[in-house]
N, CA and C atoms as a LAMMPS dump frame, in Angstrom:
ITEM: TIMESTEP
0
ITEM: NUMBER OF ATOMS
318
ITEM: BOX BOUNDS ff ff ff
-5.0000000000000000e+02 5.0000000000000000e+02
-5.0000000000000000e+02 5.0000000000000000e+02
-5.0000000000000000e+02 5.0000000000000000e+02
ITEM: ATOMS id mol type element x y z
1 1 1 N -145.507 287.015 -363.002
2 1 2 C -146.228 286.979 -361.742
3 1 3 C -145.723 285.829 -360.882
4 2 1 N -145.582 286.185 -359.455
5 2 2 C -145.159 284.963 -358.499
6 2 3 C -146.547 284.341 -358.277
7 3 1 N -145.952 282.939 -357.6
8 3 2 C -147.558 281.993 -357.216
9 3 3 C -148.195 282.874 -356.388
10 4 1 N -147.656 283.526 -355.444
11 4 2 C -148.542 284.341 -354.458
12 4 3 C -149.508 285.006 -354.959
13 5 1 N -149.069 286.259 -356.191
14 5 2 C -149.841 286.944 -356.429
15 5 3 C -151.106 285.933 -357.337
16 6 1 N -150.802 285.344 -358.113
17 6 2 C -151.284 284.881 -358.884
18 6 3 C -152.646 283.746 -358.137
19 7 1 N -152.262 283.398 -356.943
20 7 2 C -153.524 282.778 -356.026
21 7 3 C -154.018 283.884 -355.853
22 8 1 N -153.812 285.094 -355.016
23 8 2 C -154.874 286.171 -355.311
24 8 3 C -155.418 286.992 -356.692
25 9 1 N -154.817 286.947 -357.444
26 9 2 C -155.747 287.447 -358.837
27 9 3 C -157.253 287.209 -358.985
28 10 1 N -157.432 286.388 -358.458
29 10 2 C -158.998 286.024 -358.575
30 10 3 C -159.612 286.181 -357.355
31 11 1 N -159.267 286.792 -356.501
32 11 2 C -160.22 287.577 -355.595
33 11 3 C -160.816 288.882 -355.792
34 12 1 N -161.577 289.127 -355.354
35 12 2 C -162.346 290.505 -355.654
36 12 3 C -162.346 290.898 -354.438
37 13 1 N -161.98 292.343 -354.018
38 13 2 C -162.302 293.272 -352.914
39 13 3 C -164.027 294.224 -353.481
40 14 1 N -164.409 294.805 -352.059
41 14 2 C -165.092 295.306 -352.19
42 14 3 C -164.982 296.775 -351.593
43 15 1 N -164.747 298.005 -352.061
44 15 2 C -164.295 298.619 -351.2
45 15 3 C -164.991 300.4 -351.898
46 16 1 N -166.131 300.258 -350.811
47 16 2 C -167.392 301.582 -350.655
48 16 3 C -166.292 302.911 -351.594
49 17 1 N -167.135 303.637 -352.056
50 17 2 C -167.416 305.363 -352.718
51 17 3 C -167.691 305.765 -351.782
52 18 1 N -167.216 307.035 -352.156
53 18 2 C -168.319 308.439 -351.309
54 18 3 C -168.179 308.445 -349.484
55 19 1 N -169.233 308.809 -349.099
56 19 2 C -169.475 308.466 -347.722
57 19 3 C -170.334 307.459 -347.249
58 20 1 N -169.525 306.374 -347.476
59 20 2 C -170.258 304.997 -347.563
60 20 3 C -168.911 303.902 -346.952
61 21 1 N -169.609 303.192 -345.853
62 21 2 C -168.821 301.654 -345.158
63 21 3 C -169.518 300.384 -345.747
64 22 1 N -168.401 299.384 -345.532
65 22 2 C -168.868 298.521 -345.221
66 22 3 C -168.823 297.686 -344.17
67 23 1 N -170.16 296.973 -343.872
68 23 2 C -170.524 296.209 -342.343
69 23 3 C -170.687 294.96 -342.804
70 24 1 N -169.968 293.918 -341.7
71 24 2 C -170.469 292.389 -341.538
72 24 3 C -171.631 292.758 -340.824
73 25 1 N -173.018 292.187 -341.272
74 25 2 C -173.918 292.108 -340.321
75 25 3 C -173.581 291.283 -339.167
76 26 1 N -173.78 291.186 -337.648
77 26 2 C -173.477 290.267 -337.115
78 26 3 C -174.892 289.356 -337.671
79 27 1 N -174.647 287.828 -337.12
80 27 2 C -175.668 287.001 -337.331
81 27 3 C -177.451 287.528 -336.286
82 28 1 N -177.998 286.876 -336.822
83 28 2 C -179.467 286.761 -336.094
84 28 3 C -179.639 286.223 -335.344
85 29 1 N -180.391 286.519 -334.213
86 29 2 C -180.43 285.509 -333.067
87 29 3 C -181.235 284.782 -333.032
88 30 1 N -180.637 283.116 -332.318
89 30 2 C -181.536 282.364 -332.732
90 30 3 C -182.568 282.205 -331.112
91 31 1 N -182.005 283.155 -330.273
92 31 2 C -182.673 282.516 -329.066
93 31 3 C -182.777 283.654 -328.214
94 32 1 N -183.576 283.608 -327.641
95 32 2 C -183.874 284.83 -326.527
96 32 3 C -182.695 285.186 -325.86
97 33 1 N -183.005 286.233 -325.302
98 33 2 C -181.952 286.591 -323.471
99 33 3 C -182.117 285.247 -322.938
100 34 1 N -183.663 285.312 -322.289
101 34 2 C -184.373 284.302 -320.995
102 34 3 C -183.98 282.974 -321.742
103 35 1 N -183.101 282.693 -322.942
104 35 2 C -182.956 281.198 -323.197
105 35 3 C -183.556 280.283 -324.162
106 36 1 N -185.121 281.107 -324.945
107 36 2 C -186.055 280.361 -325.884
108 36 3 C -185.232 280.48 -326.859
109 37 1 N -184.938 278.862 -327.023
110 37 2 C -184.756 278.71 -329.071
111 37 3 C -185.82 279.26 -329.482
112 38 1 N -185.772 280.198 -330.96
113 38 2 C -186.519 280.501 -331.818
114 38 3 C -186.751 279.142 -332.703
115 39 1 N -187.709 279.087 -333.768
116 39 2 C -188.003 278.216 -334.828
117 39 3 C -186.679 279.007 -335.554
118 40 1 N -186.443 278.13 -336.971
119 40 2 C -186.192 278.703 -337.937
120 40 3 C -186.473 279.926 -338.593
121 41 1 N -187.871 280.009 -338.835
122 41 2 C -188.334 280.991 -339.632
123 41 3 C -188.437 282.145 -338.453
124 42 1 N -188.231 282.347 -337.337
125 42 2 C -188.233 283.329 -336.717
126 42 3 C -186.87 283.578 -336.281
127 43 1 N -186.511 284.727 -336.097
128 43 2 C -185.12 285.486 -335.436
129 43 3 C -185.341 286.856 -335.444
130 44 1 N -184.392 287.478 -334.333
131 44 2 C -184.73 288.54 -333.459
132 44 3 C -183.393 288.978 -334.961
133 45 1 N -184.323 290.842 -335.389
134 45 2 C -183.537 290.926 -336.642
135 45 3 C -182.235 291.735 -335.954
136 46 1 N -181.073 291.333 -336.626
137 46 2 C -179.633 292.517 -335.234
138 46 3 C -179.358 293.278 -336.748
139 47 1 N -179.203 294.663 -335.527
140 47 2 C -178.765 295.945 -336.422
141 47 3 C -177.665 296.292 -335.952
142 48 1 N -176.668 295.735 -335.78
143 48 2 C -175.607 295.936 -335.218
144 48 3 C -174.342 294.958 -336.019
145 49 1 N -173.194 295.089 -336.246
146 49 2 C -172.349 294.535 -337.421
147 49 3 C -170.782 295.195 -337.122
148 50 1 N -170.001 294.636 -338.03
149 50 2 C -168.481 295.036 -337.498
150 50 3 C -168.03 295.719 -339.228
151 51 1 N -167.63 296.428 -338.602
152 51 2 C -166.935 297.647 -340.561
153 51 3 C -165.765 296.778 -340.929
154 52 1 N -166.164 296.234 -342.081
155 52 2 C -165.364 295.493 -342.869
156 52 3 C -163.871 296.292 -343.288
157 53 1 N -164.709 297.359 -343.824
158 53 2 C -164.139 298.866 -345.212
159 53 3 C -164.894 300.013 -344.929
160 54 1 N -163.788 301.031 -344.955
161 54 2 C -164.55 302.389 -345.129
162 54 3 C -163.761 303.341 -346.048
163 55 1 N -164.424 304.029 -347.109
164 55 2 C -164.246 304.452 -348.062
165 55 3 C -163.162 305.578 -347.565
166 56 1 N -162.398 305.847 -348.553
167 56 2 C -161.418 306.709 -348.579
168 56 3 C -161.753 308.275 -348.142
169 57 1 N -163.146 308.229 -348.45
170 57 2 C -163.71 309.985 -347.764
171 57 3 C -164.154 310.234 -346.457
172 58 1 N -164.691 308.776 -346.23
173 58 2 C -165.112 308.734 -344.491
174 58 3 C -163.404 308.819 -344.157
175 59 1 N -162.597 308.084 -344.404
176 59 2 C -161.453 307.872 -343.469
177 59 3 C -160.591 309.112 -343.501
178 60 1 N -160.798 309.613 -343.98
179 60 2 C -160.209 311.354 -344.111
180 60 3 C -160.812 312.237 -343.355
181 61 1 N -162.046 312.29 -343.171
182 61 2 C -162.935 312.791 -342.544
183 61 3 C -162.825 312.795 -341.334
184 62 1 N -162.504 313.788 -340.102
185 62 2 C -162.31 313.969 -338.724
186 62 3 C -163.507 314.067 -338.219
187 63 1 N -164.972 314.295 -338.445
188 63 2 C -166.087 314.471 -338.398
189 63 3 C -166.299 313.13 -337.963
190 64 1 N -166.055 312.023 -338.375
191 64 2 C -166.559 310.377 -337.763
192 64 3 C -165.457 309.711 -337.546
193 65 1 N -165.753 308.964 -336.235
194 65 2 C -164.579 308.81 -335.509
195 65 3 C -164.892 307.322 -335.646
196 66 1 N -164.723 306.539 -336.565
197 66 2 C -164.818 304.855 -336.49
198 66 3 C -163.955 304.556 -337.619
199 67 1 N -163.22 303.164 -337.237
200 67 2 C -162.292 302.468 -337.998
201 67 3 C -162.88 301.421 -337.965
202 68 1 N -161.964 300.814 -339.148
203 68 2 C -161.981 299.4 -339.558
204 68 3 C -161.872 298.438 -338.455
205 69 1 N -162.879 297.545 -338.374
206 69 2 C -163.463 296.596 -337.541
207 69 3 C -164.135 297.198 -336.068
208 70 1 N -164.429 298.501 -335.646
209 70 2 C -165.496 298.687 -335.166
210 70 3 C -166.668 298.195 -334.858
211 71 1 N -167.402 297.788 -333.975
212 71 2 C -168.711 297.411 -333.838
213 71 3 C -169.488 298.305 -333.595
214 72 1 N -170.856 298.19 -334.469
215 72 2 C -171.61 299.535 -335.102
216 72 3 C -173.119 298.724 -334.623
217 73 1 N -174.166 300.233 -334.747
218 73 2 C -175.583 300.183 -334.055
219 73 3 C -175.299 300.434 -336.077
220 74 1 N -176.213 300.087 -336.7
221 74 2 C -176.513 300.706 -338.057
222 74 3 C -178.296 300.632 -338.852
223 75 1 N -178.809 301.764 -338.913
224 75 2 C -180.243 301.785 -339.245
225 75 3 C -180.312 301.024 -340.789
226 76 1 N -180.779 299.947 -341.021
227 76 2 C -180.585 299.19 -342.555
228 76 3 C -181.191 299.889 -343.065
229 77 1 N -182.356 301.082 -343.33
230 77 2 C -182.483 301.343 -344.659
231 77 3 C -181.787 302.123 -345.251
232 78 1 N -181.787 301.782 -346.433
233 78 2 C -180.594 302.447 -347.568
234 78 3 C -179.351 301.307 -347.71
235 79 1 N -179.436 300.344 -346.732
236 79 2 C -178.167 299.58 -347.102
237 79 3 C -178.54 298.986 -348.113
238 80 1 N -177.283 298.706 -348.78
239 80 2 C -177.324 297.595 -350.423
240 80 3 C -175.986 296.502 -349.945
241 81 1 N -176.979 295.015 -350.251
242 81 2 C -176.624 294.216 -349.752
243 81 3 C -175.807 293.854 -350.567
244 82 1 N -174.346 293.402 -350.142
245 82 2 C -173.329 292.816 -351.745
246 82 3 C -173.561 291.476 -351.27
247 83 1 N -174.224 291.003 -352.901
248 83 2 C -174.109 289.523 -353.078
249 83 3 C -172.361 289.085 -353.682
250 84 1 N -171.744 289.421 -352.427
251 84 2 C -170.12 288.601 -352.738
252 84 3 C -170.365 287.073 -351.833
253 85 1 N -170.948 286.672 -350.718
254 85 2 C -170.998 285.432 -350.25
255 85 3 C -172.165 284.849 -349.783
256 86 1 N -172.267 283.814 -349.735
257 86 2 C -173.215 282.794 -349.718
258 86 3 C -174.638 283.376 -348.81
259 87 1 N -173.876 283.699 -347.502
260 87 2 C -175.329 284.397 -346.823
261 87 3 C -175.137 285.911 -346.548
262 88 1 N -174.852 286.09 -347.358
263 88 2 C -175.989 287.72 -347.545
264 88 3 C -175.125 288.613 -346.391
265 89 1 N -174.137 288.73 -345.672
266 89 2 C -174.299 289.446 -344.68
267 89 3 C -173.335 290.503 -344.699
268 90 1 N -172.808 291.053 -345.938
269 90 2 C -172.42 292.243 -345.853
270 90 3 C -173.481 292.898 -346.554
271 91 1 N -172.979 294.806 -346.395
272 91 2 C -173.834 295.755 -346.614
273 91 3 C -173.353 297.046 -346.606
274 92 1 N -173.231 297.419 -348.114
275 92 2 C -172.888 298.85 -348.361
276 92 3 C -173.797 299.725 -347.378
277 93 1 N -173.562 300.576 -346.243
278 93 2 C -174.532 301.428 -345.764
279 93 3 C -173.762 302.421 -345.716
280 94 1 N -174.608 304.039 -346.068
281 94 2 C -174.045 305.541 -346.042
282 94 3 C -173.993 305.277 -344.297
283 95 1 N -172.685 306.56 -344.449
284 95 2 C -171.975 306.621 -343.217
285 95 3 C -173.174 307.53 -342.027
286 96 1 N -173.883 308.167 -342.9
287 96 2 C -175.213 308.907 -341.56
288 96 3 C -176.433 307.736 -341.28
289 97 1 N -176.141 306.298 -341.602
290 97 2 C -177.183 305.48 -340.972
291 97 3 C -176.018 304.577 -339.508
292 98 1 N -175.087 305.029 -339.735
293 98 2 C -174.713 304.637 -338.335
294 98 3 C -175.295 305.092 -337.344
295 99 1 N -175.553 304.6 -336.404
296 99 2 C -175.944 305.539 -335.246
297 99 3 C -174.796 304.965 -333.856
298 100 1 N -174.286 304.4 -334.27
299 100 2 C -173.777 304.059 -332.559
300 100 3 C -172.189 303.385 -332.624
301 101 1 N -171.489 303.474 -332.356
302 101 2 C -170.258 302.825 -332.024
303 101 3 C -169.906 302.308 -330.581
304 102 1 N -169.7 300.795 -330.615
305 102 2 C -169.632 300.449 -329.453
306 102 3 C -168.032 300.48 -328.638
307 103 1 N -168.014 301.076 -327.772
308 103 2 C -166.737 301.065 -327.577
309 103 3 C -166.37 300.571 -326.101
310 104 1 N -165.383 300.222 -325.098
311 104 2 C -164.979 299.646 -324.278
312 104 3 C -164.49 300.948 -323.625
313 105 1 N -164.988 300.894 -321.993
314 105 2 C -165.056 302.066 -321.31
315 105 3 C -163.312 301.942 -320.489
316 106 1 N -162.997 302.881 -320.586
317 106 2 C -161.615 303.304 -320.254
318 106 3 C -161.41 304.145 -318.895
C-alpha cells in the first residue's frame, strides 16, 4: 500500500441502499428574518439540506431528477440520522420524502 492510500484506510464512507439519499442538514437558525437572535435552546427547525450521496437506484432512475450536492426541501420523518460526526447533521432519508429541489432560474 502507498502512504496515500493508507491515510485513507481509516475512513468510512457512507453510501444509502435502495431508494434512499443522503442530506447535510443545513444548520438551524439562530435568528429571525426581522433580525431576533434566538436563545440557545430555541431555533427555527430547517428542512432543507444539500445531498451528500445518492444510492445507486435513485441515480439510475430517470423518474428523479436530483444529483449530488443539490439543495433539497426534505420532510424528516423516516429520516435515520448517521451518527458519523459530532453534530448530528447528516440523514439517511427515502427518496419520496423529498419534496422540493431548489434550483436557479434560467
Amino acid at each position: 500500500m502507498t502512504e496515500t492510500q493508507d491515510k485513507y484506510q481509516d475512513f468510512e464512507i457512507v453510501e444509502p441502499i435502495g431508494k434512499r439519499i443522503l442530506i447535510r442538514k443545513d444548520q438551524d437558525k439562530k435568528k429571525t428574518k426581522s433580525g431576533i437572535h434566538l436563545p440557545d435552546k430555541v431555533e427555527i427547525p430547517t428542512l432543507t439540506g444539500r445531498i451528500v450521496c445518492i444510492s445507486t437506484q435513485i441515480d439510475n432512475d430517470l423518474d428523479y431528477p436530483i444529483r449530488q450536492y443539490d439543495r433539497v426541501l426534505f420532510n424528516p420523518k423516516g429520516a435515520i440520522p448517521v451518527d458519523f460526526e459530532g453534530d448530528n447533521r447528516l440523514f439517511v432519508v427515502p427518496v419520496e420524502h423529498v419534496v422540493a429541489v431548489f434550483r436557479k432560474a434560467e
